[in-house]
PDB file as gemmi writes it, atoms N, CA and C in Angstrom:
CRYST1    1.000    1.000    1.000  90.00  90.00  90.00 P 1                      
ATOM      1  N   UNK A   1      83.987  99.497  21.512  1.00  0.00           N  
ATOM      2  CA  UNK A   1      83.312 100.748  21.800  1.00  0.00           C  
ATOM      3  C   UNK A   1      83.708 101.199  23.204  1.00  0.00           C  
ATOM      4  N   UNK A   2      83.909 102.461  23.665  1.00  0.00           N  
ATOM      5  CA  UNK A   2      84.688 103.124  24.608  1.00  0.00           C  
ATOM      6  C   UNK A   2      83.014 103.604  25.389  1.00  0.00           C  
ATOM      7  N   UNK A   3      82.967 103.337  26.768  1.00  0.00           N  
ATOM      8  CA  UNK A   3      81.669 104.210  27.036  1.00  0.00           C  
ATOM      9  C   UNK A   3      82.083 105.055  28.165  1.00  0.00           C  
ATOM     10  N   UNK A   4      81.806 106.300  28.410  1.00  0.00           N  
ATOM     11  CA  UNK A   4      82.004 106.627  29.697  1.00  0.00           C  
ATOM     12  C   UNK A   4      81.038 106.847  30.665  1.00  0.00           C  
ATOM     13  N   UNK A   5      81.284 106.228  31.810  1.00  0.00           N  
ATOM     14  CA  UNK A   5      80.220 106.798  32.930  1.00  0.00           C  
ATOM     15  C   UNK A   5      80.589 107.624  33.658  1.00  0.00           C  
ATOM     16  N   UNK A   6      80.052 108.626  33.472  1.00  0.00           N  
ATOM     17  CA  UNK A   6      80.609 110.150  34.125  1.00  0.00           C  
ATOM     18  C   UNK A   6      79.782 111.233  33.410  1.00  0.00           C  
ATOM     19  N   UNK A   7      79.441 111.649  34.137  1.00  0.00           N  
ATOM     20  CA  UNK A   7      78.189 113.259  33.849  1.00  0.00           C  
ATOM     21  C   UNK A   7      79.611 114.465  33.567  1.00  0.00           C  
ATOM     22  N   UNK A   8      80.433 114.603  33.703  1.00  0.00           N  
ATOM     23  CA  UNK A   8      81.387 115.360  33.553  1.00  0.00           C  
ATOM     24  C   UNK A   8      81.669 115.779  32.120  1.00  0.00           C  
ATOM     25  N   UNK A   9      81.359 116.834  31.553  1.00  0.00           N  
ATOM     26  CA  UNK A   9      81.850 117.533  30.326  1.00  0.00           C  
ATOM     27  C   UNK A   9      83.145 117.680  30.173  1.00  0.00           C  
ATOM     28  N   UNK A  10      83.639 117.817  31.104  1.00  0.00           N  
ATOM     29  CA  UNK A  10      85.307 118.047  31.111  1.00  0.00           C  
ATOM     30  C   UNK A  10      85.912 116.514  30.538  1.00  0.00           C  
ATOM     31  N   UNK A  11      85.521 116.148  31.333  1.00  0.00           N  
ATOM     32  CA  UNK A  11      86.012 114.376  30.928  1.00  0.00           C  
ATOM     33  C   UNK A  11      85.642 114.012  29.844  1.00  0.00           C  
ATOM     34  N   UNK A  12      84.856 114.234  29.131  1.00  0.00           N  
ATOM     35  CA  UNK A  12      84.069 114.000  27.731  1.00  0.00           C  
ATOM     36  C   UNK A  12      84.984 115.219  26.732  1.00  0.00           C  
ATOM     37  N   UNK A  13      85.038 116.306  26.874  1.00  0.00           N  
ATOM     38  CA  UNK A  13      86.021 117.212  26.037  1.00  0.00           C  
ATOM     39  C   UNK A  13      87.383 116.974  26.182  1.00  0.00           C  
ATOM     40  N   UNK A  14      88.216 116.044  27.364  1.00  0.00           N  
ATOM     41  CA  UNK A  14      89.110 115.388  26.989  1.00  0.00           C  
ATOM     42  C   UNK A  14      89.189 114.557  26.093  1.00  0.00           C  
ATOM     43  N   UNK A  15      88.684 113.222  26.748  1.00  0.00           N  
ATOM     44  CA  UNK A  15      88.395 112.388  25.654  1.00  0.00           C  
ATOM     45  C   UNK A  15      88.364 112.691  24.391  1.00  0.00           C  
ATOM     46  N   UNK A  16      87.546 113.908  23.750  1.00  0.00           N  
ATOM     47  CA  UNK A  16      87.412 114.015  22.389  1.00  0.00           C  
ATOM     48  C   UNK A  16      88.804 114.758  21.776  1.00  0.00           C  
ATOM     49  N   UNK A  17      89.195 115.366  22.762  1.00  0.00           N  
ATOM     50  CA  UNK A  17      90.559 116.126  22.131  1.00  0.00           C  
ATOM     51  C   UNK A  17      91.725 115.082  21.873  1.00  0.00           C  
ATOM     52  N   UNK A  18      91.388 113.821  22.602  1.00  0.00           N  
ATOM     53  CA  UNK A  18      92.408 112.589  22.638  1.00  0.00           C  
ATOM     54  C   UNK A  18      92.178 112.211  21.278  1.00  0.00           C  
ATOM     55  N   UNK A  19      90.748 112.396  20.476  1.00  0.00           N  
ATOM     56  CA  UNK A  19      90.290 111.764  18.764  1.00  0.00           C  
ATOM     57  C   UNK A  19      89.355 110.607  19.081  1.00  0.00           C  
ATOM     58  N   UNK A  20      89.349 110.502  20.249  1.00  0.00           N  
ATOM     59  CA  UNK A  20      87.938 109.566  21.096  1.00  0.00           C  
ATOM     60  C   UNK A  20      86.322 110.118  21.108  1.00  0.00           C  
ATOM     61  N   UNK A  21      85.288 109.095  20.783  1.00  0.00           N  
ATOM     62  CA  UNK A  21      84.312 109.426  21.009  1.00  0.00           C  
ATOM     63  C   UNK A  21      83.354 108.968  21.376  1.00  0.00           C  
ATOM     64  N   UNK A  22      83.159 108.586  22.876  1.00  0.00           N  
ATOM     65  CA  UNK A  22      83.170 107.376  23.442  1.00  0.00           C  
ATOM     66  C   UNK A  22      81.278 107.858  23.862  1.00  0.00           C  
ATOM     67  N   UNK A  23      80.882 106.457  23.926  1.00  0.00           N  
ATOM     68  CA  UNK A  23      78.882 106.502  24.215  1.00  0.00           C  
ATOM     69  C   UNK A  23      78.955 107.309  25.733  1.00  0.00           C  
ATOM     70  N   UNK A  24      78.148 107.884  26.259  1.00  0.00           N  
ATOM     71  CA  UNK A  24      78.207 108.289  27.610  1.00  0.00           C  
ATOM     72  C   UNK A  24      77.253 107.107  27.821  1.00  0.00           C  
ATOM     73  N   UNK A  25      76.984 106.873  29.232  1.00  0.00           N  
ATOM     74  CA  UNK A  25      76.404 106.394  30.327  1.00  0.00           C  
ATOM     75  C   UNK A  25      75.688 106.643  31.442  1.00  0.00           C  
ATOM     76  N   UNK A  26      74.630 107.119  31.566  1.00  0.00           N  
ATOM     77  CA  UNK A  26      74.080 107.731  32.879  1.00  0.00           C  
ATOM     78  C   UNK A  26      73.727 106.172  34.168  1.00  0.00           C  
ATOM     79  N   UNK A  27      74.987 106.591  35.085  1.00  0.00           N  
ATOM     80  CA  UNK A  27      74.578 105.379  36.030  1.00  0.00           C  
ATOM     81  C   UNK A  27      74.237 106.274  37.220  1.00  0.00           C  
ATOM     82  N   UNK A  28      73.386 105.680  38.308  1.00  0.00           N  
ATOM     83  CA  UNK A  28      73.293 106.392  39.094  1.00  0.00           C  
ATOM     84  C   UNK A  28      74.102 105.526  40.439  1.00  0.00           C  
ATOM     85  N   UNK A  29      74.895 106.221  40.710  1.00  0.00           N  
ATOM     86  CA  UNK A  29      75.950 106.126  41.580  1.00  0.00           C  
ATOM     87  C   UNK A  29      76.302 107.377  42.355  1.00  0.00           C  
ATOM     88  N   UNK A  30      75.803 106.925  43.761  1.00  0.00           N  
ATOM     89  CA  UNK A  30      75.920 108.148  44.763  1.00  0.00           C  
ATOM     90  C   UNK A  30      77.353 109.014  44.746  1.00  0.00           C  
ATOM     91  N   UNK A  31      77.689 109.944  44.725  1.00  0.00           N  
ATOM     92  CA  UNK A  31      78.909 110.667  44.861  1.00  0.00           C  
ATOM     93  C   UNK A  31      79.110 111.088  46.363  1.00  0.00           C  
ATOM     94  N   UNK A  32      79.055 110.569  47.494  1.00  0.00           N  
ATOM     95  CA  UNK A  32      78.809 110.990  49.196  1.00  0.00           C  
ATOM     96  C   UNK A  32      80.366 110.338  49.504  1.00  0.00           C  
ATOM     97  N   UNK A  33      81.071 111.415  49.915  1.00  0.00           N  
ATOM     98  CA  UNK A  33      81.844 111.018  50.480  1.00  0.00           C  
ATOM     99  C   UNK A  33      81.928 110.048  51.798  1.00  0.00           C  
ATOM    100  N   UNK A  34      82.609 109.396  52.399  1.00  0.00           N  
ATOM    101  CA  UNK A  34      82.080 108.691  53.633  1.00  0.00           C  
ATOM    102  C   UNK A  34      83.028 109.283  54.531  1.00  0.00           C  
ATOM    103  N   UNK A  35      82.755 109.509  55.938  1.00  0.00           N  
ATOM    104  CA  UNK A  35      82.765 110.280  56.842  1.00  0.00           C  
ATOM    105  C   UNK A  35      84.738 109.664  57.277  1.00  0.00           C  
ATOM    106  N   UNK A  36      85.775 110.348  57.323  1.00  0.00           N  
ATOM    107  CA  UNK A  36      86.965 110.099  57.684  1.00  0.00           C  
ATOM    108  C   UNK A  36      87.391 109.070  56.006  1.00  0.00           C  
ATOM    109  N   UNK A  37      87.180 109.321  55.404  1.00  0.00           N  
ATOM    110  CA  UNK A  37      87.088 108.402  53.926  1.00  0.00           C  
ATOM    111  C   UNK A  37      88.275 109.757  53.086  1.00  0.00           C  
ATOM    112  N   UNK A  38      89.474 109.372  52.862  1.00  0.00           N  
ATOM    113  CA  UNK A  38      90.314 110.011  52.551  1.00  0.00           C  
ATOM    114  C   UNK A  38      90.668 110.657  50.885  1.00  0.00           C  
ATOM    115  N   UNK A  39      90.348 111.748  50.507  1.00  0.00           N  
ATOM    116  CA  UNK A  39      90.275 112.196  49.181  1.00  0.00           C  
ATOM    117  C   UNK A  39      90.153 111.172  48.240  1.00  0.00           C  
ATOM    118  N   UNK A  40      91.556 110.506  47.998  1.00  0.00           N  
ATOM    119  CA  UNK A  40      91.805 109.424  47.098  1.00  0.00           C  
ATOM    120  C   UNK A  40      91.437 108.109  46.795  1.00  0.00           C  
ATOM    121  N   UNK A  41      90.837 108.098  48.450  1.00  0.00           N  
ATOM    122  CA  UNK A  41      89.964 106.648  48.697  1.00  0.00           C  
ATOM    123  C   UNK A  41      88.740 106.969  47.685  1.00  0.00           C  
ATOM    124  N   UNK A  42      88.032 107.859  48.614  1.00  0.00           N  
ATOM    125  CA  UNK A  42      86.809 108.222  47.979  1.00  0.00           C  
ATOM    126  C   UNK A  42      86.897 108.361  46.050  1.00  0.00           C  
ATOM    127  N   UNK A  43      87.369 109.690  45.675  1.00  0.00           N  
ATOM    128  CA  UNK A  43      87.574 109.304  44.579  1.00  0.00           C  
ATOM    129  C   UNK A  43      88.116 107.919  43.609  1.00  0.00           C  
ATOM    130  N   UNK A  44      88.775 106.763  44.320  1.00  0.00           N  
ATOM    131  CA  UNK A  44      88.771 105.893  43.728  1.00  0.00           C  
ATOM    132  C   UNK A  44      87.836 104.804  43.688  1.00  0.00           C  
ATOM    133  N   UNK A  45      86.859 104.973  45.079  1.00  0.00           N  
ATOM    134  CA  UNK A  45      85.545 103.964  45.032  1.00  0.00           C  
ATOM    135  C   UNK A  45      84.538 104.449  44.096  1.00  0.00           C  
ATOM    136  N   UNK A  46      84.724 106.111  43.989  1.00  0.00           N  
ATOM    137  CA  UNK A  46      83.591 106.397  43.116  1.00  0.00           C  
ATOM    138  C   UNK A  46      83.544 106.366  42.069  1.00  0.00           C  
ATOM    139  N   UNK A  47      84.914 106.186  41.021  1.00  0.00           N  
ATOM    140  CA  UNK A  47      85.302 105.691  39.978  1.00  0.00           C  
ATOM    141  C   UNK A  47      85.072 103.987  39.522  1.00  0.00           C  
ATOM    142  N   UNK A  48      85.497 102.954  40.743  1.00  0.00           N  
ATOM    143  CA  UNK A  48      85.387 101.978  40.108  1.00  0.00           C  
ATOM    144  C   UNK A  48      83.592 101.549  40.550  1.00  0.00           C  
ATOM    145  N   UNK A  49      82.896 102.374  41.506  1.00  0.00           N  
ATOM    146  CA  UNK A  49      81.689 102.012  41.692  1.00  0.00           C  
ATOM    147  C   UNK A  49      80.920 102.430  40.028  1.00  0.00           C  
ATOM    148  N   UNK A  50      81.194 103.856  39.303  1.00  0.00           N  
ATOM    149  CA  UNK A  50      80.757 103.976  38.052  1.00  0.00           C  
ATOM    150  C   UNK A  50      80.991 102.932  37.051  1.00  0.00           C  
ATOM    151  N   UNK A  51      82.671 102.667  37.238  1.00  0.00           N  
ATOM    152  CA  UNK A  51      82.574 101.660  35.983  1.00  0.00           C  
ATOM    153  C   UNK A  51      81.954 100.459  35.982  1.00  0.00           C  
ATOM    154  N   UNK A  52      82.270  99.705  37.367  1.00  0.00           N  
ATOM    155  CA  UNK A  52      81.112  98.394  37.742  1.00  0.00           C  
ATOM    156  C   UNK A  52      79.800  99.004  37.584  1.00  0.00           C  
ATOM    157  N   UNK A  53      78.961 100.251  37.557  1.00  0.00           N  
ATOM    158  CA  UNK A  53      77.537 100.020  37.075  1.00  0.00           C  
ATOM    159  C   UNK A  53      77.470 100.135  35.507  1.00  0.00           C  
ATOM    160  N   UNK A  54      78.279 100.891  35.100  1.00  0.00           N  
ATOM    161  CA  UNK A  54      78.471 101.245  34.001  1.00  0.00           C  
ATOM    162  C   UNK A  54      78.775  99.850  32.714  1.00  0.00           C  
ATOM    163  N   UNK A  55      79.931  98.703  33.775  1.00  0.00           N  
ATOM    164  CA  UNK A  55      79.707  97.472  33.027  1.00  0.00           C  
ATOM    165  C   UNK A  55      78.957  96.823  32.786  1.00  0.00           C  
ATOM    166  N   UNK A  56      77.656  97.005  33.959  1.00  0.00           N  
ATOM    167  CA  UNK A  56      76.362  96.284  34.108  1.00  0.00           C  
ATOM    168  C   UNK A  56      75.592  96.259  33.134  1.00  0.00           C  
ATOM    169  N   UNK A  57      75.757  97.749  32.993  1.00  0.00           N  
ATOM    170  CA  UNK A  57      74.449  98.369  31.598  1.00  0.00           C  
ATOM    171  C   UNK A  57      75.185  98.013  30.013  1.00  0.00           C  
ATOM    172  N   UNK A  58      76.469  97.671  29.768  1.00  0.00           N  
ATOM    173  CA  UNK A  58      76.564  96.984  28.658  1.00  0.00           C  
ATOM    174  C   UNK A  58      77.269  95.714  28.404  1.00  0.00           C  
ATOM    175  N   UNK A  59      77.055  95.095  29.646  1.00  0.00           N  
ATOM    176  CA  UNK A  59      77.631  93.386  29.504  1.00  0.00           C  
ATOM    177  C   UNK A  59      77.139  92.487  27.760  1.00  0.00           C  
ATOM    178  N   UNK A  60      75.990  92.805  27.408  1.00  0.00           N  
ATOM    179  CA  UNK A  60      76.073  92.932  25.937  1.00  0.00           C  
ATOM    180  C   UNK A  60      76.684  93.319  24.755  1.00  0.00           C  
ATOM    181  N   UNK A  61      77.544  93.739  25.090  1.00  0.00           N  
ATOM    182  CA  UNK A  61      77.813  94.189  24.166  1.00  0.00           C  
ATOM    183  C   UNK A  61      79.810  93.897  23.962  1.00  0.00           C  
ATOM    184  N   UNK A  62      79.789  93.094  22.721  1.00  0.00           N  
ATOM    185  CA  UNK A  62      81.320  92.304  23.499  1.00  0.00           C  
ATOM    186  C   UNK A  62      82.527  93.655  22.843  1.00  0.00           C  
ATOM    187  N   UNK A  63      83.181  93.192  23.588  1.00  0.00           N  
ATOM    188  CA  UNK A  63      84.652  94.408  23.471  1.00  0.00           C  
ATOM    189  C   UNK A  63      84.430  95.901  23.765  1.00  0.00           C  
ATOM    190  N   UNK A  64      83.278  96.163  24.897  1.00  0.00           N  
ATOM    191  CA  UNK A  64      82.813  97.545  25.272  1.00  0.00           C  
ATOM    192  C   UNK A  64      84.135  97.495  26.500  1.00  0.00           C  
ATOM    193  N   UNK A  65      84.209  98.747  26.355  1.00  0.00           N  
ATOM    194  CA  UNK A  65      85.256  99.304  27.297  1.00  0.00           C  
ATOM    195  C   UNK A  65      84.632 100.697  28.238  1.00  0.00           C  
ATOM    196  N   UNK A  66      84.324 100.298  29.186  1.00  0.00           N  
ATOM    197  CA  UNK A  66      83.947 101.131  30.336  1.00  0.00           C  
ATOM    198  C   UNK A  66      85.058 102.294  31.129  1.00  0.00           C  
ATOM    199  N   UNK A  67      85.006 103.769  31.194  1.00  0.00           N  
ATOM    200  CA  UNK A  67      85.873 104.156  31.903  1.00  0.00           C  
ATOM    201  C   UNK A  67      84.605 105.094  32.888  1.00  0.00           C  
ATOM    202  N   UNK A  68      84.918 104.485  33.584  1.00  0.00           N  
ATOM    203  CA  UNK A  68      84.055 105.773  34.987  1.00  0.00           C  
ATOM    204  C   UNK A  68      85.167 106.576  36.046  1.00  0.00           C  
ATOM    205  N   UNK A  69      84.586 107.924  36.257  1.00  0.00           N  
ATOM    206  CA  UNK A  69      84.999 108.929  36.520  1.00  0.00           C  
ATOM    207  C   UNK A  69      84.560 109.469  37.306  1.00  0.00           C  
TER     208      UNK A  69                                                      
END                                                                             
């Protein structure tokens, strides 16, 4: 099972145009950039900070596949 953590519709209407239809996830994970914290940095902590909460909430569940965004 594919889950995504990401509030993003866009990312979810990809996904589905891919033939994917993956559980959403509501994690709460701050989106704050940090001060001199460089576009790509940021966007990549805030991605793997979603999917690490996002793994949290279904460590039950075996062969779940987490993508956070």
């Amino acid at each position: 099972m594919l889950y995504l953590a990401s509030k993003s519709p866009r990312r979810l209407e990809l996904l589905r145009q891919l033939g994917m239809d993956p559980e959403l996830l509501d994690v709460d994970v701050p989106e704050v950039r940090q001060p001199g914290e460089p576009a790509v940095d940021y966007a990549n902590r805030v991605a793997r900070e979603k999917a690490g909460a996002g793994l949290l909430a279904v460590m039950s569940s075996p062969g779940a596949l987490v993508l956070g965004a």
